[in-house]
SEPAMAR-604395 format. One line per 5 residues: for each residue x, y, z of N, C-alpha, C. Coordinates in steps of 0.05 Angstrom, whole numbers, plus 5000, padded with zeros to 4 digits. Layout:
// residues N
X,Y,Z,X,Y,Z,X,Y,Z  ...
***
This chain:
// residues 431
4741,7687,4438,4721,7670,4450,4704,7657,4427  4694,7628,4434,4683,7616,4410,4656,7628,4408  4638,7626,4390,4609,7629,4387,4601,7610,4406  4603,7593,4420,4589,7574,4431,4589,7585,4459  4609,7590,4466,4614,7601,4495,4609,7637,4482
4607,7646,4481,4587,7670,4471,4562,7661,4479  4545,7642,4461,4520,7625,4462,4510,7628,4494  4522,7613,4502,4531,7602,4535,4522,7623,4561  4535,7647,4553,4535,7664,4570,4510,7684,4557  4501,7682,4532,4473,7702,4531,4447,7687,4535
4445,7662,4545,4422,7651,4550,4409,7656,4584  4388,7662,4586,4381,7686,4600,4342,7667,4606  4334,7663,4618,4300,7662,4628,4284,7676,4612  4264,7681,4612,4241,7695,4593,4241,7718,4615  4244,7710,4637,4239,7734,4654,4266,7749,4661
4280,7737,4657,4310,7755,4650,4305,7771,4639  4302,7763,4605,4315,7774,4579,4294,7801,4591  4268,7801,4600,4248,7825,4584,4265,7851,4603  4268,7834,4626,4289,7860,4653,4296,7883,4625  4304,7876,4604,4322,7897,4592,4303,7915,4575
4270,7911,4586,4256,7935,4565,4253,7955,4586  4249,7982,4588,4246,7997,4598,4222,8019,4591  4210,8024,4617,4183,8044,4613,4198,8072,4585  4184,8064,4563,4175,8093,4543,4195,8078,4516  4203,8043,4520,4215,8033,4496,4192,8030,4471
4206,8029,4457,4188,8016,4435,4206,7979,4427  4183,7973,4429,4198,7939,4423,4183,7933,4388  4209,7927,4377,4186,7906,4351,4184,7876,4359  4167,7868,4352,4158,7846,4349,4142,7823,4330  4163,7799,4317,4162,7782,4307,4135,7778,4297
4125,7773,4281,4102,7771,4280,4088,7736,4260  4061,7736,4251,4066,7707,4239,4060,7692,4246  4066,7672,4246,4069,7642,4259,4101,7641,4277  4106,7669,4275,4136,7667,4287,4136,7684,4313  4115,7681,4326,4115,7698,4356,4131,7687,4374
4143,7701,4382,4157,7687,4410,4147,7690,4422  4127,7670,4430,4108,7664,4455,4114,7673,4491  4140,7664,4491,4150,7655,4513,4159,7681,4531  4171,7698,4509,4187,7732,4516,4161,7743,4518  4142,7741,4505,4118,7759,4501,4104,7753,4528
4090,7735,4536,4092,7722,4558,4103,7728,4582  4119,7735,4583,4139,7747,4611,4141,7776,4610  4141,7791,4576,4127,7820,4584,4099,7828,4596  4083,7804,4585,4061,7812,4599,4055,7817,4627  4074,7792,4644,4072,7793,4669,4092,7814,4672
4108,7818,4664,4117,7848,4679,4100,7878,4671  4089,7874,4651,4081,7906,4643,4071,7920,4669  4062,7907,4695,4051,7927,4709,4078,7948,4718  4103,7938,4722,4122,7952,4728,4127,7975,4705  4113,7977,4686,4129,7988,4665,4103,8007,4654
4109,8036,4641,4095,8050,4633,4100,8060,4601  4083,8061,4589,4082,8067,4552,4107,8060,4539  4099,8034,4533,4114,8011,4527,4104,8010,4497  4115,8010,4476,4105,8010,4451,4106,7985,4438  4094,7970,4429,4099,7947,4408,4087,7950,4387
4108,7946,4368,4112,7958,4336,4101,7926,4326  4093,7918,4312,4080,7891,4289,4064,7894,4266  4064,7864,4254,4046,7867,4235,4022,7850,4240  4025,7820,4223,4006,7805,4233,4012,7784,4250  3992,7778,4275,4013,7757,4294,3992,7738,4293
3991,7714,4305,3975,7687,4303,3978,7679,4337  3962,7679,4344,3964,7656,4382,3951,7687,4401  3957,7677,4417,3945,7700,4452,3948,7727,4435  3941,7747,4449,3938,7767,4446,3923,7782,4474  3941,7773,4500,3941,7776,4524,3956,7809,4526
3967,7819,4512,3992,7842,4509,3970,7867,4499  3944,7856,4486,3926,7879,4477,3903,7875,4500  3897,7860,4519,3877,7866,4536,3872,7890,4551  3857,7900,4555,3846,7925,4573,3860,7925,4601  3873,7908,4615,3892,7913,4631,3917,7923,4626
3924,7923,4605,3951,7933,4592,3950,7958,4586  3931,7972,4593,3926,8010,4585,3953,8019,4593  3964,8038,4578,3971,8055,4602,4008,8045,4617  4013,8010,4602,4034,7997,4605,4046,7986,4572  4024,7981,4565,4041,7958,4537,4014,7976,4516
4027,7983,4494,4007,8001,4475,4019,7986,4445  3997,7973,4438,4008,7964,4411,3999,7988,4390  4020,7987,4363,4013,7990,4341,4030,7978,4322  4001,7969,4314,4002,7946,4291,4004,7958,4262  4018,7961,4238,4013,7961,4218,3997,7940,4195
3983,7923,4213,3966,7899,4191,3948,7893,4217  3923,7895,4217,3904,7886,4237,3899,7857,4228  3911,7839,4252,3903,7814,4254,3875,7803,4272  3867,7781,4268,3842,7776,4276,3849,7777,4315  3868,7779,4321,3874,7774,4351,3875,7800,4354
3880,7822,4348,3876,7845,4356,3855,7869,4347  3847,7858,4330,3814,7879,4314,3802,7890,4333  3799,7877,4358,3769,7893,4365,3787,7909,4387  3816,7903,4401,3831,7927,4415,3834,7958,4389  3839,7945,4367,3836,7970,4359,3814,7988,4344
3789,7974,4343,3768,7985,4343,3754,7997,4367  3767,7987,4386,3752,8004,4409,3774,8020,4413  3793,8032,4402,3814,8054,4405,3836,8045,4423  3842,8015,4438,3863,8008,4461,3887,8004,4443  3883,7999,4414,3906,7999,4404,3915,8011,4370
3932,8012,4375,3935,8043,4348,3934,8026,4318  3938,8037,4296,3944,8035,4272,3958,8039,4248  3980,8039,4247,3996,8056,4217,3997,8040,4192  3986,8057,4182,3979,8049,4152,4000,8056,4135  4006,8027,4122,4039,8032,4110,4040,8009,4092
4051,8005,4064,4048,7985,4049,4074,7968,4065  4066,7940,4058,4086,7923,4064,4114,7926,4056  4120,7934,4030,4150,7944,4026,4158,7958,4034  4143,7977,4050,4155,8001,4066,4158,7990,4094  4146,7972,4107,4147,7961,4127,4169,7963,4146
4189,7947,4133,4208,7947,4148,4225,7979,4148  4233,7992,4124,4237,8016,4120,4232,8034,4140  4202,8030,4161,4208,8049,4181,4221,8060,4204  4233,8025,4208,4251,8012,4230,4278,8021,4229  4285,8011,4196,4312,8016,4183,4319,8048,4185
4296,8058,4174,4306,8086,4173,4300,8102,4197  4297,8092,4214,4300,8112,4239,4270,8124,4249  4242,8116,4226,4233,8135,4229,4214,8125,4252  4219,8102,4261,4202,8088,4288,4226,8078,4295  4247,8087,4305,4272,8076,4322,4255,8050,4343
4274,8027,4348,4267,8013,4353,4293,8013,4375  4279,8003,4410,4304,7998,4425,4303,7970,4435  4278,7943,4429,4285,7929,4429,4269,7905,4410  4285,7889,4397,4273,7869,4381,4262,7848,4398  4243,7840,4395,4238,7801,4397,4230,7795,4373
4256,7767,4376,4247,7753,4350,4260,7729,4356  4247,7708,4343,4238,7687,4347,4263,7665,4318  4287,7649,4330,4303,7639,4307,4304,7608,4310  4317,7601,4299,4321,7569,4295,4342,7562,4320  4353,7540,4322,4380,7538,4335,4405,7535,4314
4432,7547,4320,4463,7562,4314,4472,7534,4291  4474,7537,4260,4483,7524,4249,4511,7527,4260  4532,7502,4252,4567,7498,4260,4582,7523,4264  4569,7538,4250,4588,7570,4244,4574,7585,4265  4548,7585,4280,4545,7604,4305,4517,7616,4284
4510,7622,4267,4491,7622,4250,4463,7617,4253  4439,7631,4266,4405,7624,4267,4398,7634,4250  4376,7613,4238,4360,7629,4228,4332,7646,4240  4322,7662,4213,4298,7678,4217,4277,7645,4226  4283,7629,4204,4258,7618,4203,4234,7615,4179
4215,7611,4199,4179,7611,4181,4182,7648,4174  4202,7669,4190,4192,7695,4183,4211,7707,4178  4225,7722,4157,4243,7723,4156,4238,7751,4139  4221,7755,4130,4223,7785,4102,4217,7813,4128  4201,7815,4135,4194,7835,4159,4206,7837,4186
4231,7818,4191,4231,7820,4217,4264,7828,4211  4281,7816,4195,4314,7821,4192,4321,7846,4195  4315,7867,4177,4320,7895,4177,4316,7904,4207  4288,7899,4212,4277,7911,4242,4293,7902,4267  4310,7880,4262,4322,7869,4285,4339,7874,4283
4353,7879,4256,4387,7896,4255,4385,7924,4264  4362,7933,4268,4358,7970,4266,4358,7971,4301  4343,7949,4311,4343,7946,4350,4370,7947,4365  4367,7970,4389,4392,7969,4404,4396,7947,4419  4376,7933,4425,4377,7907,4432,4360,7885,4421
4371,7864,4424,4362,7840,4411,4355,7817,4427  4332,7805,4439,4324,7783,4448,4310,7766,4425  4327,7742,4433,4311,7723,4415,4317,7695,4436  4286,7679,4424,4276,7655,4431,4295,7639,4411  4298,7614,4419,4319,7598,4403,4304,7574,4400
4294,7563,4386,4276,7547,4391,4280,7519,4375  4282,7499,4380,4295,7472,4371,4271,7458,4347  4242,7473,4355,4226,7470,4333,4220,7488,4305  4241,7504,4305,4237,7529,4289,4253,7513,4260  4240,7514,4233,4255,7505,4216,4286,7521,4204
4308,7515,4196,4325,7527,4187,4322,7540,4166  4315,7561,4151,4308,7570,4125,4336,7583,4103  4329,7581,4087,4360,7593,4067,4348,7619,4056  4372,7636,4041,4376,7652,4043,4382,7676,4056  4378,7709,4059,4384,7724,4071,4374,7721,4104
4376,7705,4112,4359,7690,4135,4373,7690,4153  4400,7701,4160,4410,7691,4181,4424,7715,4210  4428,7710,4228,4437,7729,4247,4457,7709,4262  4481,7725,4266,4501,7717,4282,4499,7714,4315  4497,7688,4333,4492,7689,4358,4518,7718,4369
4536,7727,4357,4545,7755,4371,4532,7773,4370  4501,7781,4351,4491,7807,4345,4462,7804,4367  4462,7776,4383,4446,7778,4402,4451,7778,4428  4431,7792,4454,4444,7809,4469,4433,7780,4495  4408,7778,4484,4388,7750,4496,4379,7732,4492
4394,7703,4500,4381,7687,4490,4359,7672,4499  4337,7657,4491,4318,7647,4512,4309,7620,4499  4322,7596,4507,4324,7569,4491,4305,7565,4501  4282,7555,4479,4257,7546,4484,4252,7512,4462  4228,7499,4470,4220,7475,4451,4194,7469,4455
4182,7478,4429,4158,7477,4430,4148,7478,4402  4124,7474,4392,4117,7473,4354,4101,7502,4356  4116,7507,4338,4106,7527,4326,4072,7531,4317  4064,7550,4324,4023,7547,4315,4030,7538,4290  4004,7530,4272,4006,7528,4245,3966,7534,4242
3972,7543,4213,3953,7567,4195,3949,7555,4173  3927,7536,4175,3919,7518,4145,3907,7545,4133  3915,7540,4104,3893,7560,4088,3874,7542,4069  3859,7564,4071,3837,7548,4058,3812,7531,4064  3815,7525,4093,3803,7509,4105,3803,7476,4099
3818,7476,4066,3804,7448,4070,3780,7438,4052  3763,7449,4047,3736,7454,4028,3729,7473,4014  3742,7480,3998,3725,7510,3991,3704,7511,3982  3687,7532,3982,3660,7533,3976,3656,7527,3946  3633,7529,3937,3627,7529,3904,3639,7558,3896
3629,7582,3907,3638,7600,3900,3663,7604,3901  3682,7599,3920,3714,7592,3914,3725,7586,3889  3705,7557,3894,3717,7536,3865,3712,7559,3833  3689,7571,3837,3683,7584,3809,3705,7602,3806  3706,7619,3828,3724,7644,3822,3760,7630,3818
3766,7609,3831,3789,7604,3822,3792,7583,3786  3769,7575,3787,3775,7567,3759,3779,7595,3741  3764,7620,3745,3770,7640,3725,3795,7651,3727  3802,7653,3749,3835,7661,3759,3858,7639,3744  3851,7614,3742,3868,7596,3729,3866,7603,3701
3843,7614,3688,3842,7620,3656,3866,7638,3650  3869,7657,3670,3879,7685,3665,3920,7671,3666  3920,7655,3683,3951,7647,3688,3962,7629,3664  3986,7645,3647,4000,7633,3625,4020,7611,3639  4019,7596,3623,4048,7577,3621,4073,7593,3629
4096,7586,3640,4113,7602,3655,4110,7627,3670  4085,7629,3683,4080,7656,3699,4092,7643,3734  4099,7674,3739,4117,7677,3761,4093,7688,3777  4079,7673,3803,4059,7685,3819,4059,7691,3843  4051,7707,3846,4036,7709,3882,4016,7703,3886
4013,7699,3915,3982,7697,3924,3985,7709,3954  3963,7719,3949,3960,7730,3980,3944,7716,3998  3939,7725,4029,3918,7703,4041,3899,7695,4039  3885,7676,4043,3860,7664,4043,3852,7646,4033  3833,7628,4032,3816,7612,4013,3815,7625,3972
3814,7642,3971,3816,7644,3945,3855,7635,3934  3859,7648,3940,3894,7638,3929,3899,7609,3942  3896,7608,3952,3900,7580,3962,3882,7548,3942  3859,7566,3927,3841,7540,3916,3846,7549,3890  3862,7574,3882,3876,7575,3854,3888,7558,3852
3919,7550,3867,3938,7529,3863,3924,7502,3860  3900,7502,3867,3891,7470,3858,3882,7464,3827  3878,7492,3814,3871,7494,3786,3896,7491,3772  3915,7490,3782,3939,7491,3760,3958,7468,3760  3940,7438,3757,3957,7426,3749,3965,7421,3721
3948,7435,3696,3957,7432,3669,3976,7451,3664  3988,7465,3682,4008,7490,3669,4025,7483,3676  4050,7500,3656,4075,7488,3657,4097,7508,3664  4118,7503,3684,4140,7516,3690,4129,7543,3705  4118,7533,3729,4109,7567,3738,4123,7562,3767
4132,7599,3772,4149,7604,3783,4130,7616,3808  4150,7620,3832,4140,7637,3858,4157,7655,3871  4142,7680,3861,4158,7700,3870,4135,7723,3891  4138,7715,3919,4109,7729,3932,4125,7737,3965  4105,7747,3981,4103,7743,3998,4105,7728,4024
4085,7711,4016,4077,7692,4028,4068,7673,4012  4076,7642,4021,4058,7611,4010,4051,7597,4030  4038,7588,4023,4032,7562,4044,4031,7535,4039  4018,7512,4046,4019,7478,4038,4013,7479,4015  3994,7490,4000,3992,7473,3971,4019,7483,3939
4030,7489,3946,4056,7497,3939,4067,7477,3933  4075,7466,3960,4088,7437,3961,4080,7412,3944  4050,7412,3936,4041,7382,3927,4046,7399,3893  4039,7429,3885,4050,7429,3857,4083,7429,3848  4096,7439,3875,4127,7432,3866,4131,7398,3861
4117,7380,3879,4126,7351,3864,4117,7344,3845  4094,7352,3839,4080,7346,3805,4090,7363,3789  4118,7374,3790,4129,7386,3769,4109,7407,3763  4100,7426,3770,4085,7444,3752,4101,7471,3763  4102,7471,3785,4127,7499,3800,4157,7487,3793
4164,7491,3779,4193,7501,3769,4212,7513,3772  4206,7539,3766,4215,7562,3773,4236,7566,3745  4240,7549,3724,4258,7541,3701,4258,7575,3692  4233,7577,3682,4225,7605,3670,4228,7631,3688  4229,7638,3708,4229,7665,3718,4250,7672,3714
4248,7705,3710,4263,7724,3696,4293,7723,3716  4273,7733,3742,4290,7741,3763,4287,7721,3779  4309,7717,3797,4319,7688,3806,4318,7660,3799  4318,7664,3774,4305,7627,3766,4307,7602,3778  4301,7593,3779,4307,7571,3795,4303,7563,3826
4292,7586,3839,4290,7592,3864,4256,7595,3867  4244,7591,3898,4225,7600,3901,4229,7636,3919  4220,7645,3919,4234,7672,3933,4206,7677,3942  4209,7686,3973,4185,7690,3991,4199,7704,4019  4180,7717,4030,4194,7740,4054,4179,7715,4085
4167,7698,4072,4148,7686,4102,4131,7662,4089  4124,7646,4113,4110,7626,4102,4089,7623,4136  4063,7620,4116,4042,7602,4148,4034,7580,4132  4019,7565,4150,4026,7537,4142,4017,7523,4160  4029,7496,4157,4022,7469,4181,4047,7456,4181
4051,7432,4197,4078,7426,4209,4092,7411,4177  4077,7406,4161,4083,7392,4140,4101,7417,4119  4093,7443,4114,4105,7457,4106,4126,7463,4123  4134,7474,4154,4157,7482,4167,4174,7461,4162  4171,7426,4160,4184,7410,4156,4203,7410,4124
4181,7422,4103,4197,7418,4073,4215,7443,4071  4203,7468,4082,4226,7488,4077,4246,7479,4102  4253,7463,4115,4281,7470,4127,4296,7450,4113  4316,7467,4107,4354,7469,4096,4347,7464,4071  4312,7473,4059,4312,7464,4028,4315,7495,4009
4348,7486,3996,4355,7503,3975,4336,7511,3954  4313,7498,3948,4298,7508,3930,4282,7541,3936  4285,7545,3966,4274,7567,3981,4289,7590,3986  4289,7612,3973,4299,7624,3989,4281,7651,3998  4282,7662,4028,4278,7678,4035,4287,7703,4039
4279,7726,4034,4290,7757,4027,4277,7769,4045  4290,7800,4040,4271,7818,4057,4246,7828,4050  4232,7836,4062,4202,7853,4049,4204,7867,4027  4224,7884,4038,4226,7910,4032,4244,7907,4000  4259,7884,4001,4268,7879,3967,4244,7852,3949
4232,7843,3964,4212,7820,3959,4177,7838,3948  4170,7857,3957,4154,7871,3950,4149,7901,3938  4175,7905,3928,4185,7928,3915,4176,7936,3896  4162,7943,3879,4146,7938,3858,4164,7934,3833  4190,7950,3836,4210,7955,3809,4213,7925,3816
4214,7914,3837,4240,7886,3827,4221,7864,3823  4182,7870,3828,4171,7854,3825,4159,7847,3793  4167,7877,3773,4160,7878,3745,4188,7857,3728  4207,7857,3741,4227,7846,3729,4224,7814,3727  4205,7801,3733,4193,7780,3733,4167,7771,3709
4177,7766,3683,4154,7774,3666,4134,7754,3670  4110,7755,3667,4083,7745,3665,4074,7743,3691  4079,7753,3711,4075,7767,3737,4052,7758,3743  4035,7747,3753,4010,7744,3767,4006,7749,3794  3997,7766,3801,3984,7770,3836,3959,7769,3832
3955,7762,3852,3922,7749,3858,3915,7766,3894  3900,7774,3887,3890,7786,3918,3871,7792,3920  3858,7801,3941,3827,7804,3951,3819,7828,3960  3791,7832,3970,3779,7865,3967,3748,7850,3979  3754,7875,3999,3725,7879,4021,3698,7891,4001
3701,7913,3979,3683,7924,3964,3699,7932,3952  3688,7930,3916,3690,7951,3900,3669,7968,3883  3674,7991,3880,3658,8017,3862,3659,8011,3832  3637,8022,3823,3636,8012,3797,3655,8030,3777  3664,8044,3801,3697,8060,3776,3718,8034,3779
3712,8024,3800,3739,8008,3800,3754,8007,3824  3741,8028,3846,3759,8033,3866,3760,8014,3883  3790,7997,3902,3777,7980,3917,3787,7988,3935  3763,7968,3961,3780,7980,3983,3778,7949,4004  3806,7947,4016,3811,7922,4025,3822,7922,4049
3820,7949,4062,3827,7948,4099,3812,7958,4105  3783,7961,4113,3769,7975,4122,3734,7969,4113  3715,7962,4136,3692,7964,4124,3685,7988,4132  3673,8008,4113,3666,8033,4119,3692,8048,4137  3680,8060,4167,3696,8079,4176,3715,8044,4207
3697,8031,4197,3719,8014,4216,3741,7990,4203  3767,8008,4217,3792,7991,4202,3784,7959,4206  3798,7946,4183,3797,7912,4189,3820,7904,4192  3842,7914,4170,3865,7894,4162,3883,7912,4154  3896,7917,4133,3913,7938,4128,3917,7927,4092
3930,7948,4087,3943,7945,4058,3957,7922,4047  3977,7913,4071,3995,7890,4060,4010,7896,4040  4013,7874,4019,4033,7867,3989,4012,7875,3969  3980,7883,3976,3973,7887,3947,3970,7908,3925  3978,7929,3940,3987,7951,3917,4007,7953,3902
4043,7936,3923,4062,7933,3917,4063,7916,3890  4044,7891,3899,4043,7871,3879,4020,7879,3850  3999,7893,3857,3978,7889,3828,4000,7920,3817  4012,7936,3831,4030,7957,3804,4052,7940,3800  4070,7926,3817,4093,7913,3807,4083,7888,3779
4062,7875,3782,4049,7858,3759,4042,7876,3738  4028,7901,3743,4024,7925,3721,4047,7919,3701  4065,7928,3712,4092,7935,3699,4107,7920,3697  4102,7886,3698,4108,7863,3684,4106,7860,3659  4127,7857,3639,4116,7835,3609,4098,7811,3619
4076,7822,3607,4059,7801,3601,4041,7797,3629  4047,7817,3646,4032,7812,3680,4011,7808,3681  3996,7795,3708,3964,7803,3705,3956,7804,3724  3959,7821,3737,3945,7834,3767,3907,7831,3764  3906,7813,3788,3888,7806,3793,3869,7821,3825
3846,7825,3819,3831,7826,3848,3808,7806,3852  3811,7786,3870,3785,7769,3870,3766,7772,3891  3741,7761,3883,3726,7767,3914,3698,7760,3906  3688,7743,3933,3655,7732,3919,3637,7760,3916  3616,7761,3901,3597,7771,3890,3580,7791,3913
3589,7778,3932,3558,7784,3963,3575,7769,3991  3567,7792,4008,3575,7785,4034,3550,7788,4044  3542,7766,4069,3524,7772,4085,3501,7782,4063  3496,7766,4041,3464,7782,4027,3469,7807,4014  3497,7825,4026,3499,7857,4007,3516,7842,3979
3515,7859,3961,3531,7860,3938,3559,7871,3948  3573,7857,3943,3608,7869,3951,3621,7888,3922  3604,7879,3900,3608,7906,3877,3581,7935,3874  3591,7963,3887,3575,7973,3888,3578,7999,3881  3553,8019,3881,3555,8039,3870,3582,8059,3876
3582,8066,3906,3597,8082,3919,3618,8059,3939  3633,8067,3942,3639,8058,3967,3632,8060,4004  3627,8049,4016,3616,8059,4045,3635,8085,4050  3616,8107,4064,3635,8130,4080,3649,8116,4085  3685,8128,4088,3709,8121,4107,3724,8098,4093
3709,8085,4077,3720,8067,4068,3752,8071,4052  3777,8053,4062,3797,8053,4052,3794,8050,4023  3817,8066,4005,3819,8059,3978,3843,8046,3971  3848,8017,3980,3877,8002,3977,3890,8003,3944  3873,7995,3932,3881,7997,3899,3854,8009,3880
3882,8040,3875,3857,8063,3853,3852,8050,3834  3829,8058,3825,3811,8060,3800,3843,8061,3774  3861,8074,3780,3886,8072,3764,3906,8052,3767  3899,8036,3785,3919,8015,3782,3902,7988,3778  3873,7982,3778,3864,7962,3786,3866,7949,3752
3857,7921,3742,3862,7913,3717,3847,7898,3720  3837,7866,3728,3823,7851,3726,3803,7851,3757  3793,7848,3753,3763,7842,3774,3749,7811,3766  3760,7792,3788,3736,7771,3787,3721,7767,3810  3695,7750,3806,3682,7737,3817,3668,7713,3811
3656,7707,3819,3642,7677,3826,3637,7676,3792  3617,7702,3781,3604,7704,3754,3624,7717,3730  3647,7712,3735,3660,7716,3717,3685,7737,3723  3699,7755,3688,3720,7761,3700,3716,7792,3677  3731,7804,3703,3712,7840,3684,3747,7846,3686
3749,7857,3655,3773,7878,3655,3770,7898,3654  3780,7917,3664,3785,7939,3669,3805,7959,3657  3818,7951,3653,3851,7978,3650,3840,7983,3625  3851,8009,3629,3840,8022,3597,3817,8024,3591  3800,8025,3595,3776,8019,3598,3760,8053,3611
3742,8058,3597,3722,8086,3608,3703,8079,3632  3697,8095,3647,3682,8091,3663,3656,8083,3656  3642,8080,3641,3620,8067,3628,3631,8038,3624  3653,8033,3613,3648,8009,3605,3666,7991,3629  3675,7998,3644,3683,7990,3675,3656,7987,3685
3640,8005,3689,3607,8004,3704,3602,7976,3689  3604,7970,3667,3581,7952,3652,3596,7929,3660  3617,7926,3656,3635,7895,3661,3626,7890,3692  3634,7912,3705,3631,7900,3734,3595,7892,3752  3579,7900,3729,3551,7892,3736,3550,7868,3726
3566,7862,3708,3562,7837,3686,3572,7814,3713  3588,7821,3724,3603,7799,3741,3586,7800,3766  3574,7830,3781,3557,7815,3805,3540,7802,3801  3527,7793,3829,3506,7779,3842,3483,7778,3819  3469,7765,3798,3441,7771,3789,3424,7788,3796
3419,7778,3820,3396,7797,3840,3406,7826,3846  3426,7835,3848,3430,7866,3839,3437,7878,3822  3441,7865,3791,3451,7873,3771,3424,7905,3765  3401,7898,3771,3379,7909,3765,3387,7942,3766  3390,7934,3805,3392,7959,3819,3416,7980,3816
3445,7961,3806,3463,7970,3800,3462,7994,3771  3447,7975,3753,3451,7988,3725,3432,8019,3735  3408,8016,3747,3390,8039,3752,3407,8069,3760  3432,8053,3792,3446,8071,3806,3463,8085,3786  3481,8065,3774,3501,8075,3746,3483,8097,3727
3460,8095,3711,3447,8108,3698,3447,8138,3712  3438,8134,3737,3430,8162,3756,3454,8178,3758  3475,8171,3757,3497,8180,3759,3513,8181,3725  3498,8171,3710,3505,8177,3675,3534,8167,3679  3535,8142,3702,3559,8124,3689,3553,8106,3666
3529,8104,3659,3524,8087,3640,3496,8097,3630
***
């Protein structure tokens, strides 16, 4: 039988395909900019039929109808990355949490240790050979959907085609559900960044050599770095995640990729958010390729990349160094993500430079401080951390005694607490 007539006969309604979850499954689910809206959607209206229904994710973007207080008791998420659409279900306890670095991510699926009985995930439409792709998401969701006894996927005619390890055979799916519609899209950056932005990414640009291979993680800070680097030359992307401004330094020649160790010539990334202008340049563009998590954030394969730069962010840090970046105090925010994987995999780069950035003061507090809040997560120890910036500059760390960690990192906060800081440090004969 051809793939096409295969094709043919697995296309199925939104309210078809879900018929095949059953009360006490665990489903994973796509996450991203790559939700399948439409499957998700039709579980919802069924969950009343259905009892402790698990959905496994990381971070998702759109509704979040599947975590409302009607869903007790029918559809129970746990999330490994708290996204802004589900925070406050799982601060008020409706929905769970596992704390797990992103390269392990997929690993739990794979290895059995959260058996998965059904995937949604969200692909392109069947290149000539029968062939979809992942897509905008492709590092977290492949493993997890090969490990599912069953497979529904949305097929969607707006989904870009992506290259590399990206692809699934219309035989390895059980459901299909042809949809057409644009995909959300996730400007970063907003667009303006603040003054404080601008400062902290010009110091982040000091720190990045000529031929450095980088990441960036989310937000307005990584995102207003790439605007500092149009004088550098031949720099490579080896991350996570990118987003639009990527694109305007790949045409001004400054991303290359000439120089990276490992894959040269390639951009290598597990996912992309974005706007329709980026889903448009990565499809069928060979300069891209996408991998899995779980070999994309590995730390061994991320040191094999010399002059390594990750750049990432942090809720508070202690004046040992400790940071913590899922959690204010005893209430979870976000989760670990790529940044432990990435500031030890940069550690253990020739020439790496693992970065933590973050303004000076939230809300009027100092975000560099004595202790950390009770409960507070410790994402990256006092033993792995290396550079610390902010708005006021850029404190190193590694190697470094706890006195003279205390002193750099007062040197870099807020003015107005430098006072109180040096007092707290003294009382404690950090300094």
């Amino acid at each position: 039988m051809s793939w096409t007539d295969l094709y043919k006969q697995k296309v199925v309604s939104p309210a078809e395909a879900v018929k095949a979850v059953k009360s006490g499954d665990r489903i994973f689910l796509t996450g991203n900019c790559s939700v399948p809206s439409k499957i998700l959607s039709a579980l919802v209206d069924r969950a009343p039929e259905l009892q402790d229904v698990e959905i496994n994710q990381a971070l998702t973007i759109g509704s979040a109808d599947y975590v409302s207080p009607e869903m007790e008791g029918h559809l129970q998420v746990n999330t490994m990355f708290i996204s802004h659409n589900i925070r406050k279900a799982v601060q008020e306890g409706r929905a769970d949490f596992t704390p797990v670095m992103l390269s392990e991510f997929p690993l739990l699926f794979k290895n059995k240790i959260l058996p998965v009985n059904v995937a949604f995930v969200h692909l392109s439409p069947p290149d000539p050979h029968g062939y979809c792709s992942f897509g905008v998401e492709v590092g977290l969701s492949k493993s997890a959907a090969e490990s599912a006894e069953i497979i529904i996927a949305e097929v969607n005619d707006q989904m870009p085609r992506t290259l590399g390890d990206s692809f699934i055979h219309v035989s390895a799916i059980d459901y299909i559900v042809p949809v057409n519609y644009p995909l959300p899209e996730l400007p970063m950056g907003g667009g303006n960044p603040s003054d404080t932005v601008k400062k902290i990414a010009g110091y982040i640009a000091e720190l990045i050599p000529d031929e450095a291979t980088m990441q960036m993680g989310i937000g307005a800070i990584p995102d207003a770095v790439l605007k500092h680097l149009y004088d550098k030359k031949d720099l490579g992307i080896h991350t996570e995640l990118f987003s639009d401004s990527v694109i305007d330094l790949v045409e001004a020649g400054v991303i290359t990729n000439a120089k990276k160790t490992l894959h040269p010539g390639k951009i290598i990334a597990g996912f992309i958010l974005g706007t329709k202008r980026l889903y448009d340049w990565v499809h069928n563009n060979p300069l891209i390729e996408f991998l899995r998590t779980e070999y994309i954030n590995d730390p061994f394969i991320i040191s094999r990349n010399d002059r390594m730069v990750a750049v990432n962010s942090a809720i508070e840090i202690d004046l040992t160094g400790q940071i913590c970046a899922d959690s204010i105090g005893t209430k979870l925010y976000s989760g670990v993500g790529g940044q432990l994987d990435f500031v030890y995999g940069a550690s253990r780069s020739k020439g790496g430079v693992p970065i933590i950035a973050l303004p000076s003061t939230a809300k009027d507090f100092s975000r560099i401080v004595l202790t950390l809040k009770v409960g507070a997560g410790v994402v990256t120890t006092r033993n792995h951390v290396h550079y610390v910036v902010t708005e006021y500059g850029i404190a190193s760390l590694y190697g470094k005694t706890i006195r003279e960690r205390a002193q750099a990192l007062i040197n870099v906060a807020h003015p107005k607490f430098r006072e109180e800081l040096t007092k707290e440090a003294k009382d404690l004969h950090y300094i």
